[in-house]
N, C-alpha and C positions, 0 to 999 in steps of 0.2 A: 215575772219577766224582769230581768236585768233593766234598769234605768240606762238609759244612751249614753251618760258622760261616766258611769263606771265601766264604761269604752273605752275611754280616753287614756291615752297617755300621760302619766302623770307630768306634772309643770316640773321642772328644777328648781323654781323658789315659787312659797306659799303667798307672794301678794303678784305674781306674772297671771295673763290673762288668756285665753283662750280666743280664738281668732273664730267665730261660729259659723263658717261656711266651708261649702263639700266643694267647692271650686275657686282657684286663685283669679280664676276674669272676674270676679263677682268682688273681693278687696277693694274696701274703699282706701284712702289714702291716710286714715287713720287705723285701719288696720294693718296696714304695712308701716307707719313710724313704731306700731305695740311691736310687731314682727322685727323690726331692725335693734329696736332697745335690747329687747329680751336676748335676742340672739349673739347679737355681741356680749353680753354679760353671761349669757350661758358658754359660749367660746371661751372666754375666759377662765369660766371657771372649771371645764372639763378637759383643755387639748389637752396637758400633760395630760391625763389621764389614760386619753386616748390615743395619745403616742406608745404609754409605755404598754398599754394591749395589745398592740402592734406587735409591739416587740416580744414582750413578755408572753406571747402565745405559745412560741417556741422553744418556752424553756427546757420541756420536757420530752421535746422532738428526739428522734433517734437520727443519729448520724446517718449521711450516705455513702463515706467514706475513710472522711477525714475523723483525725482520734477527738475532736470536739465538735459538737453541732451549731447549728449559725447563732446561737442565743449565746452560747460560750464565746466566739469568736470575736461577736460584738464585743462584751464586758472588756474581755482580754483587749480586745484594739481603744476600748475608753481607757480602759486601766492605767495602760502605759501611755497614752498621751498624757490622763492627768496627771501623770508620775515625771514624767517627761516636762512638766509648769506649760503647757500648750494653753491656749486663751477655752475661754467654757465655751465659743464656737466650736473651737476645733475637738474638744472632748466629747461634744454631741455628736458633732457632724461623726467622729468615730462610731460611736456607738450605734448611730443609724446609717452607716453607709450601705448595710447589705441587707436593711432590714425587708425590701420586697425580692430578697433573691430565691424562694422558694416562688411565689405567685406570680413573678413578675422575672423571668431571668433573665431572657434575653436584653431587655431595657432595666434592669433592676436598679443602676445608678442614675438614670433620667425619674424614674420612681422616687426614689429618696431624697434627689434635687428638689421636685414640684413638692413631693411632704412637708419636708423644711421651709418652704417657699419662702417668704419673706422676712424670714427672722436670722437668716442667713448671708452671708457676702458674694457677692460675684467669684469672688477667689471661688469660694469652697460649694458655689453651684458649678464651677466650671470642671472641679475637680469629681465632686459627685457625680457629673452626668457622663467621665469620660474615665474613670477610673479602670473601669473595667480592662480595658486596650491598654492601659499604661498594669495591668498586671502580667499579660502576654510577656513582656521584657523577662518575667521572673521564670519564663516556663519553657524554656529550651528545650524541652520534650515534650513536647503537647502539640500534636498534629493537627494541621489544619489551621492555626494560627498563624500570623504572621508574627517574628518575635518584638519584630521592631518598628511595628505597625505604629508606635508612640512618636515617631519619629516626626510625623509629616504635624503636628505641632512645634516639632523643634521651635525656641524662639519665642513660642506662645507665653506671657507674662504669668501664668500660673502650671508654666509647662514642670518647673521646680518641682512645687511644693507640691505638685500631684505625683510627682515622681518619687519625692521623699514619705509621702502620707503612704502608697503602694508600700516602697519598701519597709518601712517602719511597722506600722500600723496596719497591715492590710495581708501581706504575702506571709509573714513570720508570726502571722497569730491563730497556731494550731494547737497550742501545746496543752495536755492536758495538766501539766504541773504547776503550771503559770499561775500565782495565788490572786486570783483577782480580787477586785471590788467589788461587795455587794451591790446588786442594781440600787438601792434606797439610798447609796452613797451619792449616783447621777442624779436624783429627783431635785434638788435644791437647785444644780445646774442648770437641767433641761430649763424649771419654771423662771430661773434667773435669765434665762437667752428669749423664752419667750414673752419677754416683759420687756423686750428691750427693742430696740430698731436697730436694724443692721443696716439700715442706709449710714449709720454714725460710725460704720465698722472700715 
């Protein structure tokens, strides 16, 4: 018979500890400072990781329409931003702005907002969570929207650069000719953004 802790999940680093109870009421207060150390240092050391699965799941996804699929799309919308000299916020915030648009569509920019959570600027969560209605503008043929639905922001302080990130980045990145960047080109980026605080942003 199997031993109990070749159960276990293995640790992320060989001197982290194992918290030895089947219930969180039962945690004394020294197993929750081992639980917050660890966890923070394993965050650390795996979001990239765990962002670019996210992402990277879909590389190999088939289109539903469009001549590129949403794995394409993204790169292509980093690509040209960081071709474009755009800050490594705004080349991530590209490359994850649609990244829950399969699982999550309806709300897929409120998705990508709360993903990025804090390693991001007010600018560019207000843009991610409303982006979607500021693409309406581009689709003068697409029933049932309203086109100018971006409107009743008029004014709004990041009403701009959500208008300009749409256009740029967002509506005009389908192309399948478009040479982009390998994803292993964003990895520097991503980890450079999530090391930093955007409250300084």
């Amino acid at each position: 018979m199997r031993k109990l802790q070749d159960r276990y999940s293995p640790l992320g680093h060989p001197e982290w500890l194992y918290v030895e109870k089947e219930s969180i009421e039962t945690f004394t207060a020294n197993d929750w400072k081992t639980l917050d150390v660890q966890r923070n240092q394993y965050i650390a050391q795996v979001k990239t990781q765990h962002l670019l699965r996210l992402l990277t799941v879909s590389a190999e996804d088939a289109s539903f329409g469009y001549r590129v699929n949403m794995y394409r799309h993204a790169l292509q919308s980093a690509t040209m931003a960081l071709r474009d000299g755009l800050s490594h916020e705004d080349v991530v915030v590209a490359l994850f702005h649609d990244v829950g648009y399969i699982t999550s569509y309806s709300n897929h920019g409120e998705f990508a907002s709360a993903l990025l959570g804090p390693h991001i600027s007010e600018r560019n969560h207000w843009m991610l969570k409303n982006h979607a209605v500021f693409q309406n503008f581009h689709a003068p043929h697409l029933s049932g929207v309203d086109q100018h639905a971006r409107d009743m922001w008029r004014g709004h302080p990041y009403f701009d650069w959500t208008a300009e990130f749409v256009k740029l980045y967002d509506q005009a990145t389908c192309d399948p000719l478009y040479p982009c960047e390998p994803i292993e080109t964003f990895v520097p980026i991503i980890e450079s953004l999530l090391g930093g605080d955007a409250s300084n942003k």
